[in-house]
C-alpha positions as CSV (number, residue, x, y, z in Angstrom):
1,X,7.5,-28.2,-23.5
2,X,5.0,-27.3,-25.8
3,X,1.0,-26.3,-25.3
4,X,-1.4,-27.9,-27.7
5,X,-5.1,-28.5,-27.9
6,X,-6.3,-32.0,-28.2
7,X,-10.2,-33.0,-28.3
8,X,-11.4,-29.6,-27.0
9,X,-8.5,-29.5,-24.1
10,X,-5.1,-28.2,-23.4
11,X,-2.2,-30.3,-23.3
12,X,1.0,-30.3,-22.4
13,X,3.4,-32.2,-24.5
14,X,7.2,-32.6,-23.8
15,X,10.2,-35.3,-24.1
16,X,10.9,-38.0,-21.5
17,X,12.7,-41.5,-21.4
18,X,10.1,-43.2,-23.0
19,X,9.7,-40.3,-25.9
20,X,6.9,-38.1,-26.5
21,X,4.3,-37.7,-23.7
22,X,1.4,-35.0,-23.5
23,X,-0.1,-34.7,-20.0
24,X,-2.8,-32.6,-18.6
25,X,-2.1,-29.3,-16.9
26,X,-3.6,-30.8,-13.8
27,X,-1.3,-33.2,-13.5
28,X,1.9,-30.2,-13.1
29,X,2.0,-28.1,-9.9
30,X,0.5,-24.8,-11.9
31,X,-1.7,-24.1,-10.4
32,X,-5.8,-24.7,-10.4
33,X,-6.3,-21.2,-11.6
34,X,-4.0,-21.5,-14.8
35,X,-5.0,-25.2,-15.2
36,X,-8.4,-24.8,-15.5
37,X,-7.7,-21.1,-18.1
38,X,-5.7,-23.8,-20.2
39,X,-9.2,-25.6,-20.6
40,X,-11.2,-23.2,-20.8
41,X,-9.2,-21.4,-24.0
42,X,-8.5,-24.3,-25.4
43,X,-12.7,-25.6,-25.6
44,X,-12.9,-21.8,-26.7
45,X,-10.4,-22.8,-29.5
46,X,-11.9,-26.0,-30.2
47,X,-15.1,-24.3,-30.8
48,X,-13.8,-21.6,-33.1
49,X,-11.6,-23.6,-35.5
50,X,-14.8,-26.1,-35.7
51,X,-16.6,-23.1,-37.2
52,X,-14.8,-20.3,-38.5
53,X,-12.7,-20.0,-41.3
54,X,-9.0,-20.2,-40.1
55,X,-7.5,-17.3,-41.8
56,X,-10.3,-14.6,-41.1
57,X,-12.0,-13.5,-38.1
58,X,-12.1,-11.9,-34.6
59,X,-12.4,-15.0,-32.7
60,X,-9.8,-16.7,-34.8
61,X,-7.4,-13.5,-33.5
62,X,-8.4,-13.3,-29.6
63,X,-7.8,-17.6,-29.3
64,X,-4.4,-16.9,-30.6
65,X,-3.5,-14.1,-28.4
66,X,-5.2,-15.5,-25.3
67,X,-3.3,-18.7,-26.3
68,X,-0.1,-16.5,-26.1
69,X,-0.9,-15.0,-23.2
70,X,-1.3,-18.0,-21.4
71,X,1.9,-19.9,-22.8
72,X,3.8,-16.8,-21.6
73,X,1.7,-17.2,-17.8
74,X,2.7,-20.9,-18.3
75,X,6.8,-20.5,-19.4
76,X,6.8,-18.1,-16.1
77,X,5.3,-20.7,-13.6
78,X,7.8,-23.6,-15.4
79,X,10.9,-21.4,-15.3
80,X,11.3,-23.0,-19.2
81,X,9.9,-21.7,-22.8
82,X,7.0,-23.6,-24.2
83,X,6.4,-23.7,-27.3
84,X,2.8,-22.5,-28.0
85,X,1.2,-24.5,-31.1
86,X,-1.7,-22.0,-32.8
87,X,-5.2,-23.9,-33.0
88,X,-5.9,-21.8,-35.9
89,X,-3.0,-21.8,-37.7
90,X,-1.1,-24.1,-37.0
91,X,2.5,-22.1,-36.3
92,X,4.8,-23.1,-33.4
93,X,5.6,-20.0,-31.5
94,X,8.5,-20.3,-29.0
95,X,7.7,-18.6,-25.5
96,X,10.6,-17.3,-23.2
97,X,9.9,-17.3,-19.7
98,X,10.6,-14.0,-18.3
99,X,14.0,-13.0,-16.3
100,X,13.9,-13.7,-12.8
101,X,13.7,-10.4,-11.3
102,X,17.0,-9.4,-8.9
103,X,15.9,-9.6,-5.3
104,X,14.7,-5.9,-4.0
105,X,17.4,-3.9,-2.9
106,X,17.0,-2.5,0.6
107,X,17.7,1.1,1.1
108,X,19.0,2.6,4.2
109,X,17.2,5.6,5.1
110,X,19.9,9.0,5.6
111,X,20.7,9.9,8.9
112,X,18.5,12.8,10.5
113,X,20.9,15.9,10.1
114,X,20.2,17.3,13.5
115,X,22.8,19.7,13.7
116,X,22.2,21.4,10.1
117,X,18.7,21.4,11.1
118,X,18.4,22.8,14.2
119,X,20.5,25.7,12.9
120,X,18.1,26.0,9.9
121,X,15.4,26.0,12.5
122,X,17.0,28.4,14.7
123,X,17.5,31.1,12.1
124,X,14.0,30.9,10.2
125,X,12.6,31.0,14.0
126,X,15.0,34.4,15.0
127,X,14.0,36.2,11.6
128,X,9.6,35.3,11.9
129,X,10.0,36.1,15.2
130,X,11.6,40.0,14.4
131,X,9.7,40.0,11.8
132,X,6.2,39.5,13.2
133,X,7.0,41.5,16.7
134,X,8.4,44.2,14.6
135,X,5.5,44.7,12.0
136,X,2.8,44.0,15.2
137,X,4.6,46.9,17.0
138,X,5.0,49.0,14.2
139,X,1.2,48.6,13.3
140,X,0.1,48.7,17.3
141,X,1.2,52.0,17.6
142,X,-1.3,52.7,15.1
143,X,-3.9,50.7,15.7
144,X,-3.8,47.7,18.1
145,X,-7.1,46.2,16.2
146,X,-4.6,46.6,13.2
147,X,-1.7,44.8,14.7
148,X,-3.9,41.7,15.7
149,X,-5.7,41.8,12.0
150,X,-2.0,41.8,10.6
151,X,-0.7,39.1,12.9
152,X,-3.9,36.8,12.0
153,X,-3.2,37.6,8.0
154,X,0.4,36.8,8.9
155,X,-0.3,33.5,10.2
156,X,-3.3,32.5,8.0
157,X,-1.1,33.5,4.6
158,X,1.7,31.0,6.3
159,X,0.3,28.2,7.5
160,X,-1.2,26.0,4.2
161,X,3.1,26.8,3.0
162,X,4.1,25.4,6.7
163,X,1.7,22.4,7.1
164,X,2.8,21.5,3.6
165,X,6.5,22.0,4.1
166,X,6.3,20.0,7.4
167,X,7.1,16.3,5.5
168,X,9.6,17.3,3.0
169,X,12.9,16.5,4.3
170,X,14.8,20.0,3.7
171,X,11.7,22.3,4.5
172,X,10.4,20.9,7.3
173,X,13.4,22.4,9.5
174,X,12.1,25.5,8.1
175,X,8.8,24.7,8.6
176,X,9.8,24.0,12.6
177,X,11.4,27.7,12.4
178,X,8.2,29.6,11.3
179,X,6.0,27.7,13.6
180,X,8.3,28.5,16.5
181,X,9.2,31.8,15.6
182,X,5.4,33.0,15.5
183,X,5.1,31.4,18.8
184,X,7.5,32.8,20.2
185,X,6.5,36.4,18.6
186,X,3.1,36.2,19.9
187,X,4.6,35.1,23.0
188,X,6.9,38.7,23.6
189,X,3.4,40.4,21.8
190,X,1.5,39.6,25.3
191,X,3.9,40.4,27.3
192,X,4.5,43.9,25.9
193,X,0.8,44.2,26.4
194,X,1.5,43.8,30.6
């Protein structure tokens, strides 16, 4: 198949039974949208071979790569190459159509590893919560005004690393652990104040 412009429009010209035949992009299932850009760059074309000099210019250059470009849109509608003849210059330029992309693959997400997880969580939540209840007593029998500033600095240094750890597959068990384990240490805090 080959692309050529004819009387101001695009053409497409291929071999049948009865030889040569050129037929308008209308007439193929491409597509309104391609059809009618095959017109358009071709009156385009027309236009600027009519008035420029064919070896020179700016126009000259953007007819023959949009003429390109659309020969490549047109080989990957066809499935074929077409062979895109230059207005300006007259050179045949064979376009590939481009490989038919393999089928997405589907990918299974991992199993959840609960057990691996839970232990993770288990263990970040026993150390925050000896941590905290440690430092809050250690620090109450100072001050208890001090103890509650240090548990709010605790928790307000913690939580932009926790709420960003919380959807990354590995850290979010250890997010789960620190958010427990200051739970649970505020939790045995009260009641020590009873």
């Amino acid at each position: 198949m080959e692309l050529r412009v004819r009387d101001g429009r695009a053409v497409l010209a291929g071999q049948d039974d009865t030889g040569e035949r050129e037929v308008d992009p209308h007439s193929l299932p491409l597509g309104s949208e391609l059809a009618d850009a095959l017109h358009e760059w071709a009156k385009v074309a027309d236009a600027v071979v009519r008035t420029e000099t064919p070896a020179d210019g700016v126009a000259t250059a953007l007819v023959t790569r949009r003429g390109r470009q659309l020969a490549g849109r047109l080989a990957a509608v066809m499935g074929t190459s077409v062979a895109f003849a230059d207005p300006v210059t007259g050179e045949l330029v064979s376009v590939d159509a481009p490989p038919v992309a393999a089928p997405p693959v589907e990918v299974t997400p991992e199993p959840t590893p609960w057990a691996t997880g839970l232990t993770v969580s288990i263990i970040t939540a026993a150390i925050v919560t000896v941590t905290v209840v440690s430092l809050s007593l250690g620090l109450g029998e100072t001050s208890r005004w001090l103890a509650v500033i240090a548990n709010v600095l605790v928790v307000g240094g913690l939580a932009p690393s926790v709420w960003l750890g919380r959807s990354t597959p590995v850290w979010r068990w250890v997010a789960y652990g620190v958010v427990t384990g200051i739970g649970v240490a505020w939790f045995a805090l009260i009641l020590t104040l009873l």
